[in-house]
MOPAC internal coordinates of N, CA, C and O (Angstrom, degrees):
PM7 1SCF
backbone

  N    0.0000 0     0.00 0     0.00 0    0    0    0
  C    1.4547 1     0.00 0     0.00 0    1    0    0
  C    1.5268 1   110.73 1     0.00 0    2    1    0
  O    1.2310 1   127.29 1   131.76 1    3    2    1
  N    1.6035 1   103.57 1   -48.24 1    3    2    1
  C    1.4929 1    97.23 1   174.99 1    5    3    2
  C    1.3892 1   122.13 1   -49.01 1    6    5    3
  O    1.2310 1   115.64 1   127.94 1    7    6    5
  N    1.2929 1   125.87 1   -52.06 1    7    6    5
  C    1.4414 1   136.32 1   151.44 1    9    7    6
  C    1.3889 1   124.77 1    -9.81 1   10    9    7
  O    1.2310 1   119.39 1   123.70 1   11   10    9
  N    1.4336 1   118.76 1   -56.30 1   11   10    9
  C    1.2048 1   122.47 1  -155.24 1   13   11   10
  C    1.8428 1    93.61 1   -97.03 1   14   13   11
  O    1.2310 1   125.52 1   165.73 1   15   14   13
  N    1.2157 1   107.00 1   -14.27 1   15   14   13
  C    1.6650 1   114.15 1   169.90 1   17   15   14
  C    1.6664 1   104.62 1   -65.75 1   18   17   15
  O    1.2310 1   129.40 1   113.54 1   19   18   17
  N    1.3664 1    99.50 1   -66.46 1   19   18   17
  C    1.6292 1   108.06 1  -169.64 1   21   19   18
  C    1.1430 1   108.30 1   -28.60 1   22   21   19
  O    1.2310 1   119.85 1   125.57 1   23   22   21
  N    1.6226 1   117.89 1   -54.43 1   23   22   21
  C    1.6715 1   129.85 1  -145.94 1   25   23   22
  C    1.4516 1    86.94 1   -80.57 1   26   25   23
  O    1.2310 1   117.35 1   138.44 1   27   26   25
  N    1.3929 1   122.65 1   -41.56 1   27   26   25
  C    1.1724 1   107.60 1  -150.51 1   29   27   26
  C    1.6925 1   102.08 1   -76.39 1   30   29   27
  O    1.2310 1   119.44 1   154.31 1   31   30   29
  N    1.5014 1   118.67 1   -25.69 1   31   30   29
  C    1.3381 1   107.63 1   149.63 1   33   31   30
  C    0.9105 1   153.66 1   -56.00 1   34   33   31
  O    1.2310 1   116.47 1   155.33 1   35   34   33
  N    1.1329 1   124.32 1   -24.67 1   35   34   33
  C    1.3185 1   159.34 1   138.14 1   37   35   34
  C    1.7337 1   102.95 1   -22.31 1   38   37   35
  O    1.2310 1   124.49 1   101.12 1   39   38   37
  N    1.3956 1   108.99 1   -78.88 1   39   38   37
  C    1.2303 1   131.06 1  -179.08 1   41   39   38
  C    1.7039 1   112.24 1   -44.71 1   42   41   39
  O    1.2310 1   126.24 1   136.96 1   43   42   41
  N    1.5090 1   105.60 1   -43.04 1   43   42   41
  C    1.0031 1   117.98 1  -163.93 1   45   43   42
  C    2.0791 1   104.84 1   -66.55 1   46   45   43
  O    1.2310 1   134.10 1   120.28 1   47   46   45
  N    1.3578 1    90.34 1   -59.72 1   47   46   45
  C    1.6786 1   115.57 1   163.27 1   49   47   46
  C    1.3205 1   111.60 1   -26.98 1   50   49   47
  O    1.2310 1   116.75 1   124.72 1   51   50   49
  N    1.2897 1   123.79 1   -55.28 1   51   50   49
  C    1.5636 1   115.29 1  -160.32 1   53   51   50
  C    1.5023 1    90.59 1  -105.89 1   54   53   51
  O    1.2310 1   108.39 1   167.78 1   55   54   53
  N    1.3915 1   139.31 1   -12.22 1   55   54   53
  C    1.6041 1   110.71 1   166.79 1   57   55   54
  C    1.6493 1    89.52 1   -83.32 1   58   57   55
  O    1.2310 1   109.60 1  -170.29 1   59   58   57
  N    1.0394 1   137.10 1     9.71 1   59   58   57
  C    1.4259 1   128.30 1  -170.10 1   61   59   58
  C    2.0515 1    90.76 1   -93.78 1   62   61   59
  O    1.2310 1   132.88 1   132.59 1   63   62   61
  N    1.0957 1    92.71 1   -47.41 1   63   62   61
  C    1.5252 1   116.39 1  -179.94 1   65   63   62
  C    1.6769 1   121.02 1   -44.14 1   66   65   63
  O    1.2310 1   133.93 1   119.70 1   67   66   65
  N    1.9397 1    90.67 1   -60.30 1   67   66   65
  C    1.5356 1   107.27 1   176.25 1   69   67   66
  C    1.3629 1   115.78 1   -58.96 1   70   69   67
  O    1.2310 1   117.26 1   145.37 1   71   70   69
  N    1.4807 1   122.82 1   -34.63 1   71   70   69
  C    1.6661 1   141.06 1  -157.31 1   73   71   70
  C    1.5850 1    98.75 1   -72.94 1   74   73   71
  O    1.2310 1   128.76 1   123.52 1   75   74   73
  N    1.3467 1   100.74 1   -56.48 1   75   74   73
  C    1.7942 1    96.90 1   165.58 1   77   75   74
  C    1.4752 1   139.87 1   -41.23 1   78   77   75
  O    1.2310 1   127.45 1   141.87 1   79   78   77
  N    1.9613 1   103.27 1   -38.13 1   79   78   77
  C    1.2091 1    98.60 1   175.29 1   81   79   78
  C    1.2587 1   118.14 1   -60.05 1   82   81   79
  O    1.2310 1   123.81 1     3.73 1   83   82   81
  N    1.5263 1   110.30 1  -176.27 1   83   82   81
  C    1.5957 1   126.76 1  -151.87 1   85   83   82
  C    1.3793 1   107.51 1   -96.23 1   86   85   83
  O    1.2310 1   126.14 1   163.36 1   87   86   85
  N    1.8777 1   105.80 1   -16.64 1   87   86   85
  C    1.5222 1   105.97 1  -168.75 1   89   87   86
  C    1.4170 1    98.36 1   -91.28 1   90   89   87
  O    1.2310 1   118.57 1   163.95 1   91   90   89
  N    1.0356 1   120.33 1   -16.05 1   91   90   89
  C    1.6835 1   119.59 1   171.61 1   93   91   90
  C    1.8205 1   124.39 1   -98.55 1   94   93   91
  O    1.2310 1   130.38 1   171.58 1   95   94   93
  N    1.0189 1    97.59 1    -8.42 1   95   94   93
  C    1.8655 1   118.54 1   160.61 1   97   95   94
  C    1.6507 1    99.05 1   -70.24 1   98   97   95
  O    1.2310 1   115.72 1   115.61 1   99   98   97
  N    1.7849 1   125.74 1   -64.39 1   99   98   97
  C    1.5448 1   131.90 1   167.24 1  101   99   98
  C    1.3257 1   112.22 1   -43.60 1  102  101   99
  O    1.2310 1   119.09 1   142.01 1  103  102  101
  N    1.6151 1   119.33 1   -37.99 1  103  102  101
  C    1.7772 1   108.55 1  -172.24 1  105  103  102
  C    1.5295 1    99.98 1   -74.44 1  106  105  103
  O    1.2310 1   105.56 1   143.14 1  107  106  105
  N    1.5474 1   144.37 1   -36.86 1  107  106  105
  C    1.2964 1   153.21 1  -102.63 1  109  107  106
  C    1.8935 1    75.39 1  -128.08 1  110  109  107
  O    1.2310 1   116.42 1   157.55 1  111  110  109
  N    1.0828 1   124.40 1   -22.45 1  111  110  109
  C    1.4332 1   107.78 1  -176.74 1  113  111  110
  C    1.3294 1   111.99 1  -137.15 1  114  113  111
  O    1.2310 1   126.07 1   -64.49 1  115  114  113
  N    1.7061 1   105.94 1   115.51 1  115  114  113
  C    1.4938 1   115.00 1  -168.17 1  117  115  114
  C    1.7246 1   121.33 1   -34.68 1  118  117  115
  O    1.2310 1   126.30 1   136.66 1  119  118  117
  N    2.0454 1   105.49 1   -43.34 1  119  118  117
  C    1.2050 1   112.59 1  -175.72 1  121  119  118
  C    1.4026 1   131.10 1   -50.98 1  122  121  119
  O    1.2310 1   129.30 1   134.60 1  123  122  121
  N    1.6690 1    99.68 1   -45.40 1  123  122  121
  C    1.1926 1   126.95 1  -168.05 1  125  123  122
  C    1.7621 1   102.88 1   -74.76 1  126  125  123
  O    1.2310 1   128.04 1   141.90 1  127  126  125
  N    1.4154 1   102.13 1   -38.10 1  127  126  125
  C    1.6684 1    99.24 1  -171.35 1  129  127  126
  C    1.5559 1   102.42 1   -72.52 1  130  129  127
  O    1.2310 1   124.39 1   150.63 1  131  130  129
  N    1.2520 1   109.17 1   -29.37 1  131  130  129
  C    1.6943 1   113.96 1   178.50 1  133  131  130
  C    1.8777 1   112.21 1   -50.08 1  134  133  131
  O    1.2310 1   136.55 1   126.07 1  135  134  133
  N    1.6368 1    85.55 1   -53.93 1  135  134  133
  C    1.3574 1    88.90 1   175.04 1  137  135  134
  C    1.5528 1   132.77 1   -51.27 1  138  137  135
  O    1.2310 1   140.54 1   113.54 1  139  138  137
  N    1.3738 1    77.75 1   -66.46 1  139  138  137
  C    2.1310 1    82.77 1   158.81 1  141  139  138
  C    0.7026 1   101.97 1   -32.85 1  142  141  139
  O    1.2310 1   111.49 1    77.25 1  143  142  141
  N    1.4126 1   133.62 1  -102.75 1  143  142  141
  C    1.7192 1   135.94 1  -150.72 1  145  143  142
  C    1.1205 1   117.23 1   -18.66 1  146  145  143
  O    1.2310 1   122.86 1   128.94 1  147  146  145
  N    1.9114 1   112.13 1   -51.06 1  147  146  145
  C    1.1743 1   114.48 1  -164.39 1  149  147  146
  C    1.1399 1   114.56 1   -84.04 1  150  149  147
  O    1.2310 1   113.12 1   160.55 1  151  150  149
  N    1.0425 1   130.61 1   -19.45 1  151  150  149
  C    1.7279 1   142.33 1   164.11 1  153  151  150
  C    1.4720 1   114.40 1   -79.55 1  154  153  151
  O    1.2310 1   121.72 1  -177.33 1  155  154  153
  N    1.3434 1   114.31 1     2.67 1  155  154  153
  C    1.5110 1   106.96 1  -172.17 1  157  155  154
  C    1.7932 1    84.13 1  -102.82 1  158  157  155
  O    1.2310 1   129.45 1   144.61 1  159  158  157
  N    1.5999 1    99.38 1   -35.39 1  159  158  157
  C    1.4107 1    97.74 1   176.14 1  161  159  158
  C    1.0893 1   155.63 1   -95.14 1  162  161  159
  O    1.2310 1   123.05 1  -169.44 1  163  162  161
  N    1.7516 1   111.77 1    10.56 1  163  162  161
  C    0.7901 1   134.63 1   126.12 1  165  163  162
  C    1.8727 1   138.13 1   -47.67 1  166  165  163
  O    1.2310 1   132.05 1   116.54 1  167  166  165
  N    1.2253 1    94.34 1   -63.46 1  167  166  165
  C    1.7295 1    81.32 1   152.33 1  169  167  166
  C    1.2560 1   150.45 1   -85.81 1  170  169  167
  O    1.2310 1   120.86 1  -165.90 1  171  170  169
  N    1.4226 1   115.96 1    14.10 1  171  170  169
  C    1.3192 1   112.07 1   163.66 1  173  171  170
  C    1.3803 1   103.75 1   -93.77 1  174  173  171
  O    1.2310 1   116.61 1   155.17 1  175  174  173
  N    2.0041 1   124.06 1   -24.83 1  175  174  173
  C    1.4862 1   103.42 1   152.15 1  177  175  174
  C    1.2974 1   137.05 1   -39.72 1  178  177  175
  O    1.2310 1   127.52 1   119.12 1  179  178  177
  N    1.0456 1   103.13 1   -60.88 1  179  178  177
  C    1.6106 1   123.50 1   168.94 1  181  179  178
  C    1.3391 1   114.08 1   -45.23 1  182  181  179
  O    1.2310 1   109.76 1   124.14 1  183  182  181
  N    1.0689 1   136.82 1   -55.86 1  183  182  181
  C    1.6966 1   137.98 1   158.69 1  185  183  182
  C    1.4403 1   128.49 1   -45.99 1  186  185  183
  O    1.2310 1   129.79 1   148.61 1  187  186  185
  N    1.4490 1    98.72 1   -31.39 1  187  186  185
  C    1.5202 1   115.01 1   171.72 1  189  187  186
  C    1.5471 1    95.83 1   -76.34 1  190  189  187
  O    1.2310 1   109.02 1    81.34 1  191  190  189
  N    0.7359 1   138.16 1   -98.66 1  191  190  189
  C    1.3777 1   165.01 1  -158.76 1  193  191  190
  C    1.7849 1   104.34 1   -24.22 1  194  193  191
  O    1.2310 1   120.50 1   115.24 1  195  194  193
  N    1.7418 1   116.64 1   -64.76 1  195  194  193
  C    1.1595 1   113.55 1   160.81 1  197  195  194
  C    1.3069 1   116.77 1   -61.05 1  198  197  195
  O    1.2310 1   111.11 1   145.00 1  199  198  197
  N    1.3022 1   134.33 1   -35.00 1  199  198  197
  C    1.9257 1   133.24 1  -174.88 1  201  199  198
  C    1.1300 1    88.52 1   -54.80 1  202  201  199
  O    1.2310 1   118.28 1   119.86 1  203  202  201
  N    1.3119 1   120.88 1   -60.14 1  203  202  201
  C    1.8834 1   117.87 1  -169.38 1  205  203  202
  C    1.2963 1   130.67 1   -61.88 1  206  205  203
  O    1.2310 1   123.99 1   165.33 1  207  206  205
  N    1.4194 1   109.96 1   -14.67 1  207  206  205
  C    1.6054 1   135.52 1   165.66 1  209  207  206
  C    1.4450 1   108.37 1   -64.55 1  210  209  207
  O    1.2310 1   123.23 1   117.66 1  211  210  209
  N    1.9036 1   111.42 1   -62.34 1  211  210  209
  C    1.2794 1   100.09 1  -176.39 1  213  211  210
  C    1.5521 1   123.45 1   -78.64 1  214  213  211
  O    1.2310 1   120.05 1   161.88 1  215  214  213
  N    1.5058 1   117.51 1   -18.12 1  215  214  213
  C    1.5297 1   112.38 1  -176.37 1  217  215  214
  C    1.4154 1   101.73 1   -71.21 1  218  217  215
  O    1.2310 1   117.91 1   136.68 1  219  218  217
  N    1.6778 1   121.60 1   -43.32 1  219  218  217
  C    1.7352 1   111.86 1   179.54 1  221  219  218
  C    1.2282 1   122.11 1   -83.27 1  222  221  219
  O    1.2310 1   108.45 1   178.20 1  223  222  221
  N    1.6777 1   139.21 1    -1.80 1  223  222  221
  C    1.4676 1   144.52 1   100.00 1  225  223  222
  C    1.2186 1    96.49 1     7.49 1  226  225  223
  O    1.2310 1   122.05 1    84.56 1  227  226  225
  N    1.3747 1   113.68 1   -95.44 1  227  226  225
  C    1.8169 1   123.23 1  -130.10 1  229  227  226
  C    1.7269 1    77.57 1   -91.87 1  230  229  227
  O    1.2310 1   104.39 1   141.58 1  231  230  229
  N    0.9078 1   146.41 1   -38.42 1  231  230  229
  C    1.7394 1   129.66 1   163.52 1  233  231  230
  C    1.2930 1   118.32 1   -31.99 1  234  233  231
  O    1.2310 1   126.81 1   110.65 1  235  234  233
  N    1.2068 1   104.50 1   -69.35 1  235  234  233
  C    1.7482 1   126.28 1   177.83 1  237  235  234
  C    1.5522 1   116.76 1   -41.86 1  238  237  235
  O    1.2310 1   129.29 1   124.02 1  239  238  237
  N    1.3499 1    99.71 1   -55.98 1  239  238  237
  C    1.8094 1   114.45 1   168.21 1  241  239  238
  C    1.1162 1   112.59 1   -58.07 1  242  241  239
  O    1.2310 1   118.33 1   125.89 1  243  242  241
  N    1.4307 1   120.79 1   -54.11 1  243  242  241
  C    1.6515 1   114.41 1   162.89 1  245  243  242
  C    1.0927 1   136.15 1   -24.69 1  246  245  243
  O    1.2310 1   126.84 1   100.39 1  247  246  245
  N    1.5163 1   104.45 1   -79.61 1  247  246  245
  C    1.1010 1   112.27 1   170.19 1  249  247  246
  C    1.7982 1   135.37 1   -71.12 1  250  249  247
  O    1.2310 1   124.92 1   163.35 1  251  250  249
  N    1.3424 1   108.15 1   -16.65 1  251  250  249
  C    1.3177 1   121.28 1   150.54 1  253  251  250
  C    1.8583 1   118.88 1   -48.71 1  254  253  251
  O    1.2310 1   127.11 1   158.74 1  255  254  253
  N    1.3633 1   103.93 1   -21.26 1  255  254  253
  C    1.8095 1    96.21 1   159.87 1  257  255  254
  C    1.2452 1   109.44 1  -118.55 1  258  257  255
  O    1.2310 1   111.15 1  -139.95 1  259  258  257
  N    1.4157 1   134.25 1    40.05 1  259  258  257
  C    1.4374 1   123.54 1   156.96 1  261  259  258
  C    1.5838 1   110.50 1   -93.28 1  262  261  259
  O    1.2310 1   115.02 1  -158.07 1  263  262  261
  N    1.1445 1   127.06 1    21.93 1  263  262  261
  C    1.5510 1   132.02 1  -161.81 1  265  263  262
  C    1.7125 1   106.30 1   -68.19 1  266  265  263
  O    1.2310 1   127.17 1  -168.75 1  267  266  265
  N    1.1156 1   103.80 1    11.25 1  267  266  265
  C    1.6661 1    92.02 1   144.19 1  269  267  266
  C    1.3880 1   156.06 1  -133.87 1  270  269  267
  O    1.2310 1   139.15 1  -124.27 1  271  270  269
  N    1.4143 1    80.47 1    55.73 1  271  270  269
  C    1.2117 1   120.62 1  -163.52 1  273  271  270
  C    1.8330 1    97.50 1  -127.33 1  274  273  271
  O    1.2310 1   122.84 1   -67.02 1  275  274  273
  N    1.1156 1   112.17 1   112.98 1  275  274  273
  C    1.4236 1   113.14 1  -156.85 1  277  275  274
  C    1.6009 1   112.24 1   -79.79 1  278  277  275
  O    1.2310 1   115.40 1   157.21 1  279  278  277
  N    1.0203 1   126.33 1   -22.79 1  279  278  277
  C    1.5186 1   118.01 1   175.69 1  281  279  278
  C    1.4513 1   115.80 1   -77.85 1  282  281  279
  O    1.2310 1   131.70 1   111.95 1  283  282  281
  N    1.6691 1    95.01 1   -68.05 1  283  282  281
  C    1.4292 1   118.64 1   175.29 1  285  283  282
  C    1.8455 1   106.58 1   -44.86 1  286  285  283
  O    1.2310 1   118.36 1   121.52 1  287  286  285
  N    1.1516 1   120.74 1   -58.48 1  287  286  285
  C    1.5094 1   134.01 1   161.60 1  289  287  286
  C    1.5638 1   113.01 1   -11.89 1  290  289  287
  O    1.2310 1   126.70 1   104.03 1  291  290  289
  N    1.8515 1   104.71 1   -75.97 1  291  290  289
  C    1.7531 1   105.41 1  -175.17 1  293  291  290
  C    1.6858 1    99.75 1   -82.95 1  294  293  291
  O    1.2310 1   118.71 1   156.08 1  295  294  293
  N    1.4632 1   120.06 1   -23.92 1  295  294  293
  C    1.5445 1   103.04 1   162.81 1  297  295  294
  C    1.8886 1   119.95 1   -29.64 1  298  297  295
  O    1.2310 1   129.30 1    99.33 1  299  298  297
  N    1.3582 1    99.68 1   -80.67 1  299  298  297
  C    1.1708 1   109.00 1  -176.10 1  301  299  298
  C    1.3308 1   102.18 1   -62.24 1  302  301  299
  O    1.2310 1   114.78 1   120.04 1  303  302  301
  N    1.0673 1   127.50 1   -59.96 1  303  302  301
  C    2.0620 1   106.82 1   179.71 1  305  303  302
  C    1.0298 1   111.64 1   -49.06 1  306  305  303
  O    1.2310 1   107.86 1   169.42 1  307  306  305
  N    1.3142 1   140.27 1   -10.58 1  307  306  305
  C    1.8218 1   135.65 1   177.37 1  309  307  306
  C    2.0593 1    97.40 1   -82.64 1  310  309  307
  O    1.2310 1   123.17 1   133.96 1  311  310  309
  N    1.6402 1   111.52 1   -46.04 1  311  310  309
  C    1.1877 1    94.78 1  -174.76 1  313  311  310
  C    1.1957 1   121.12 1   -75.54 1  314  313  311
  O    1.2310 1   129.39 1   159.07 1  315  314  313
  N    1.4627 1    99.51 1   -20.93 1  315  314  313
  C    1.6757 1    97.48 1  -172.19 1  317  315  314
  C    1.7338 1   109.94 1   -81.29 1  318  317  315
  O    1.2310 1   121.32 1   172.76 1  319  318  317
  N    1.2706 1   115.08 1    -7.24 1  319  318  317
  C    1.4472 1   122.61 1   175.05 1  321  319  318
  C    1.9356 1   106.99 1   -72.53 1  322  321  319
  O    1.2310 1   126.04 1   121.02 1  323  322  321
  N    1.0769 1   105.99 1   -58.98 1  323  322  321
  C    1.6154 1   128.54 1   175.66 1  325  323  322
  C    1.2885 1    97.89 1   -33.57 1  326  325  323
  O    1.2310 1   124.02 1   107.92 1  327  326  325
  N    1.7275 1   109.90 1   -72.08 1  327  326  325
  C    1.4132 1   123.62 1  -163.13 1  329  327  326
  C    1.8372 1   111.68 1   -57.81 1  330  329  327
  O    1.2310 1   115.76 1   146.94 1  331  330  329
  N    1.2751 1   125.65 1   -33.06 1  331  330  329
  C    1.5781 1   147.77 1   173.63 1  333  331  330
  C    1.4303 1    95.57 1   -55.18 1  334  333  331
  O    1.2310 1   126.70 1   119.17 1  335  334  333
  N    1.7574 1   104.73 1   -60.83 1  335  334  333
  C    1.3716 1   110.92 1  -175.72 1  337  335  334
  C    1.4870 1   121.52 1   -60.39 1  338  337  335
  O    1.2310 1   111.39 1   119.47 1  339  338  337
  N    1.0096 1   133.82 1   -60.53 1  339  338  337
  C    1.1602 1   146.03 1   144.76 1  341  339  338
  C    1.5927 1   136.97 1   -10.18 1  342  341  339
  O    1.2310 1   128.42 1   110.09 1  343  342  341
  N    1.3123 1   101.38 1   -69.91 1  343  342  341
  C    1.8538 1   117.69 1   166.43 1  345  343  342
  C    1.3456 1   101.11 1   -82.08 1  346  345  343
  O    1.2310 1   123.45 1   -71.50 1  347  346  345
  N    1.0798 1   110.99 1   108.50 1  347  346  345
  C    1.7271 1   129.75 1   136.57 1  349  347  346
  C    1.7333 1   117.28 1   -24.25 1  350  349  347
  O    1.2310 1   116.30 1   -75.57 1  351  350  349
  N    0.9032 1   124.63 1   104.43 1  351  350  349
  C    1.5154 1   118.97 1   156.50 1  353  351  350
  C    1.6650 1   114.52 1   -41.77 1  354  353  351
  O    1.2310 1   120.10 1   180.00 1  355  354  353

């Protein structure tokens, strides 16, 4: 019995422990959790958005030197012409 006391103090202690932290102070208040969200979701846009920049970058460049390879070749010289055209220096 003593046993099953200890632990349960134990138990008791560290949700006593967890309740303090800061990430459960943010869940406990609608404003704050709002905020999170929206800042959590904002940067995983933002992470998305540039990641996808550099993998079709370094795609584009890739394949921008396979040009002898005749389809794939004026493929990418057609986009990479557009894209020149397009973006402003």
């Amino acid at each position: 019995m003593a046993q099953i006391i200890a632990q349960t103090e134990k138990v008791n202690k560290q949700l006593t422990y967890f309740h303090k932290h800061k990430l459960f102070k943010v869940y406990n208040s609608i404003p704050q959790l709002l905020w999170f969200n929206l800042l959590k979701g904002v940067a995983f846009g933002l992470g998305s958005v540039l990641g996808a920049t550099v993998v079709l970058s370094a795609l584009i460049y890739l394949l921008s030197q396979i040009e002898f390879v005749p389809f794939i070749g004026e493929w990418v010289s057609e986009i990479l012409e557009i894209v020149k055209t397009e973006v402003p220096n």
